[in-house]
C-alpha positions as CSV (number, residue, x, y, z in Angstrom):
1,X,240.0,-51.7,82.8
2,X,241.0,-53.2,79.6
3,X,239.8,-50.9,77.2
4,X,240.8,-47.9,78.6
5,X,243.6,-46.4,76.2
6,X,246.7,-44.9,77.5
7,X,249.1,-43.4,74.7
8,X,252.6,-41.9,74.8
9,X,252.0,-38.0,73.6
10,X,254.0,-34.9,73.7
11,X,254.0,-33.0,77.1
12,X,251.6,-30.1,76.6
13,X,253.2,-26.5,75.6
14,X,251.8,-24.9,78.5
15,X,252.4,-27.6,81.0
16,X,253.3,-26.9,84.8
17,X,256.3,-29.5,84.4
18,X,258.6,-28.0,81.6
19,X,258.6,-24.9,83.8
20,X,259.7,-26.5,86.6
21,X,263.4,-27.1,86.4
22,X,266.1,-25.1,85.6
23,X,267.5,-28.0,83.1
24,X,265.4,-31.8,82.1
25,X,267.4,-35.0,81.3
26,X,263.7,-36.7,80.9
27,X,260.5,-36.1,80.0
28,X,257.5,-38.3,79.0
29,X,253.8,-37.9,78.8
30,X,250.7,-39.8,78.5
31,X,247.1,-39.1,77.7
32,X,243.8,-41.2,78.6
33,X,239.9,-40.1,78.1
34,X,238.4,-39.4,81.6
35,X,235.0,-41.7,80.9
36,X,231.6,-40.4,80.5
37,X,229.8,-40.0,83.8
38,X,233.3,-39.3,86.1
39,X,234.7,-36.6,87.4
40,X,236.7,-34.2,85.5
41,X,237.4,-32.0,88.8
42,X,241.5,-31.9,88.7
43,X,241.4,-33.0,92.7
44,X,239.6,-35.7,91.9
45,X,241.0,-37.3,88.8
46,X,244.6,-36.4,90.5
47,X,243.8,-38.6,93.8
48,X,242.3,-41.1,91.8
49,X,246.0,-41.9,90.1
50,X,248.7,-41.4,92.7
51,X,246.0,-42.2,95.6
52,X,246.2,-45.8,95.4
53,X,248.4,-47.8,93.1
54,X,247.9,-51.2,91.3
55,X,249.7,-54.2,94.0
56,X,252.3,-54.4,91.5
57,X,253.3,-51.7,91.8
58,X,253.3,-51.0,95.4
59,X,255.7,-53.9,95.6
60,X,257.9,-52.4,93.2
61,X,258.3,-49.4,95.5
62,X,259.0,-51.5,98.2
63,X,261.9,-53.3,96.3
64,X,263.0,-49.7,95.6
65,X,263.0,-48.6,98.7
66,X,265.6,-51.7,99.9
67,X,267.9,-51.1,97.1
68,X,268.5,-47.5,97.7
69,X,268.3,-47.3,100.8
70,X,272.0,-48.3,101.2
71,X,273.1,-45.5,98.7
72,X,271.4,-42.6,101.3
73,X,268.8,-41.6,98.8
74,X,265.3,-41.0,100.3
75,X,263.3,-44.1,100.9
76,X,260.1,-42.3,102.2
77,X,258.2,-43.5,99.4
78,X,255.8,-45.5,101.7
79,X,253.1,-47.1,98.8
80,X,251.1,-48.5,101.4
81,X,249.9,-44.4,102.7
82,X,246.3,-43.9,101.8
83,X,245.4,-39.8,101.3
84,X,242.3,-39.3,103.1
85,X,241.9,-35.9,102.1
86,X,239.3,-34.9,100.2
87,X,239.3,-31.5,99.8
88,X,241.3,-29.1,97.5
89,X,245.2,-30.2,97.1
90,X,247.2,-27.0,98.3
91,X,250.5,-26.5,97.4
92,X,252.9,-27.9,100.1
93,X,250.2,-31.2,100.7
94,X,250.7,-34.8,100.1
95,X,249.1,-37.1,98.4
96,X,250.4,-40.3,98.7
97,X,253.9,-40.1,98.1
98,X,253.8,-37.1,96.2
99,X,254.5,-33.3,97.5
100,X,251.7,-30.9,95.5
101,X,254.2,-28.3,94.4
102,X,251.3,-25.9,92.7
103,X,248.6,-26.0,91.1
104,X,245.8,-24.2,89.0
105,X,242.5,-24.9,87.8
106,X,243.0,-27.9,85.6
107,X,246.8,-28.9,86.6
108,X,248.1,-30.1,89.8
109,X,252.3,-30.1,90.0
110,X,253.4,-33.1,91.9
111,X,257.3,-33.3,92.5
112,X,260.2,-34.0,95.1
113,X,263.7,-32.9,94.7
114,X,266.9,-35.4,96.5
115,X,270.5,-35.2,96.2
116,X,270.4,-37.9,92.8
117,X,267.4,-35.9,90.9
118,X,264.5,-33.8,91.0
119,X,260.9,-34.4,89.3
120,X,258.4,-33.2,88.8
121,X,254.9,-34.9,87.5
122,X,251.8,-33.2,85.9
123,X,248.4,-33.9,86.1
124,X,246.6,-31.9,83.4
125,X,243.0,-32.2,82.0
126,X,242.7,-31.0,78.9
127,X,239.1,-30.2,77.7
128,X,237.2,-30.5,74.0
129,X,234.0,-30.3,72.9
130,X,232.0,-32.3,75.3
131,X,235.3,-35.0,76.4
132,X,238.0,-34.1,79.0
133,X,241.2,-36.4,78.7
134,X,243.9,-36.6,81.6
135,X,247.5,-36.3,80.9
136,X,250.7,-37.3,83.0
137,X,253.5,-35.6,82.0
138,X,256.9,-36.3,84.2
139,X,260.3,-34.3,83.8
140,X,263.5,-35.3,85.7
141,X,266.4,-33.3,86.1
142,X,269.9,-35.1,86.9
143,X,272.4,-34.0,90.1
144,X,274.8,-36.0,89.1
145,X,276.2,-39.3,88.6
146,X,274.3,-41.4,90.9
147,X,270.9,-39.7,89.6
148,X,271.8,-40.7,86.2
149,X,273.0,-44.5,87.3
150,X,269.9,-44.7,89.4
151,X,267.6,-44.1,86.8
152,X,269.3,-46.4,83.7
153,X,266.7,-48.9,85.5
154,X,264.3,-46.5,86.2
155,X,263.5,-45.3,82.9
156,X,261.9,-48.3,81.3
157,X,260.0,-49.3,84.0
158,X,258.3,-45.8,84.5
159,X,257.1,-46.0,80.7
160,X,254.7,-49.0,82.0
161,X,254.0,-47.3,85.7
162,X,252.5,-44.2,84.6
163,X,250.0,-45.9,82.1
164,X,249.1,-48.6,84.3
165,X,248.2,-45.7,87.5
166,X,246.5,-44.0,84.7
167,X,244.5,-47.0,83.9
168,X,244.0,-48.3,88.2
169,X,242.6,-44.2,88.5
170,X,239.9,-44.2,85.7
171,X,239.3,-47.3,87.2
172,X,239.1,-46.1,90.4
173,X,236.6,-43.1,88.7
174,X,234.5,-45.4,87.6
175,X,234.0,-47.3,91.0
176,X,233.0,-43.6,92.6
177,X,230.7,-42.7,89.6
178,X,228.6,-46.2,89.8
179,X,228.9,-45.6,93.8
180,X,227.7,-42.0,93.7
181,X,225.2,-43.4,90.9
C-alpha cells in the first residue's frame, strides 16, 4: 500500500523496549496510522507485521541465515513459519520468528538474546482522539565484537525492513477488514 506513511520517530518514553536491557548500542522507531475500519487490538496489529513478511524480505533472511551460519550464531530465523495462533500472545510464545517477551494492553515485547546481541522490538499502539497509530521501536544491545561486526550491515538495511513490515501489516489489516466486511 502506497500511501500508507511510515516515519522515523523517537521511541516512546514509556516504551517496553528501553526497559529491556541493561545497556542499548541501537535504537530506532517508526510510527504508521492503523486505517479506519481495522483493528486496533495489539494481538492483531502485532501478527499482522511479524506474521508474514513481504518476499523480499523473507529472502533476505534466508541469505542471512547462510552467512552466519558459519560464524555459530543462531540461524533459527525460519521466514517461511506461518503463526496460526490467533488468540492472545503470552509471554514465552512465538510468533513467527519472534519470542513474546511481555506484554500489556497496548504493547507487545518481542526480543531474542544470542552470544553477538540481544533485541528487543516493540509493538505499541498509541491512541488519540478517534485515530490509533502503531509504532515499532527496536533496541539492540552489543556482546561483543562479532555483535557489533555483524550488525555494521545490519543497520542500514533494518531502517528499510521495519517500515516496509509495517507497510505489508496495514496491508495485511486491510485484507481482514474488507474480508470480515
Amino acid at each position: 500500500m502506497e500511501n500508507t506513511i511510515i516515519q522515523e520517530v523517537a521511541v516512546p518514553s514509556d516504551n517496553f523496549a528501553m526497559r529491556a536491557l541493561s545497556s542499548i548500542d541501537f535504537v530506532d522507531a517508526f510510527k504508521g496510522q492503523i486505517p479506519n475500519g481495522c483493528s486496533q487490538q495489539i494481538d492483531v496489529v502485532t501478527r499482522s507485521i511479524f506474521s508474514t513478511m513481504p518476499t523480499w524480505i523473507m529472502k533476505l533472511l534466508d541469505l542471512r541465515n547462510t552467512i552466519v551460519r558459519p560464524l555459530g550464531l543462531k540461524t533459527s530465523i525460519d521466514p517461511n513459519l506461518v503463526d496460526t495462533h490467533q488468540g492472545k500472545l503470552a509471554p514465552g510464545e512465538t510468533i513467527s520468528v519472534f519470542k513474546v517477551i511481555d506484554r500489556q494492553d497496548d504493547e507487545i515485547l518481542l526480543g531474542e538474546d544470542d552470544q553477538h546481541l540481544n533485541f528487543r522490538s516493540s509493538v505499541q499502539l498509541e491512541r488519540k482522539e478517534e485515530k490509533c497509530w502503531v509504532i515499532v521501536s527496536t533496541v539492540v544491545q552489543f556482546n561483543n565484537w562479532l555483535g557489533r561486526a555483524y550488525f555494521v550491515p545490519v543497520r542500514p538495511i533494518h531502517k528499510i525492513i521495519v517500515p516496509a513490515m509495517m507497510r505489508h501489516g496495514m496491508e495485511n489489516l486491510i485484507g481482514e477488514a474488507s474480508e470480515g466486511a
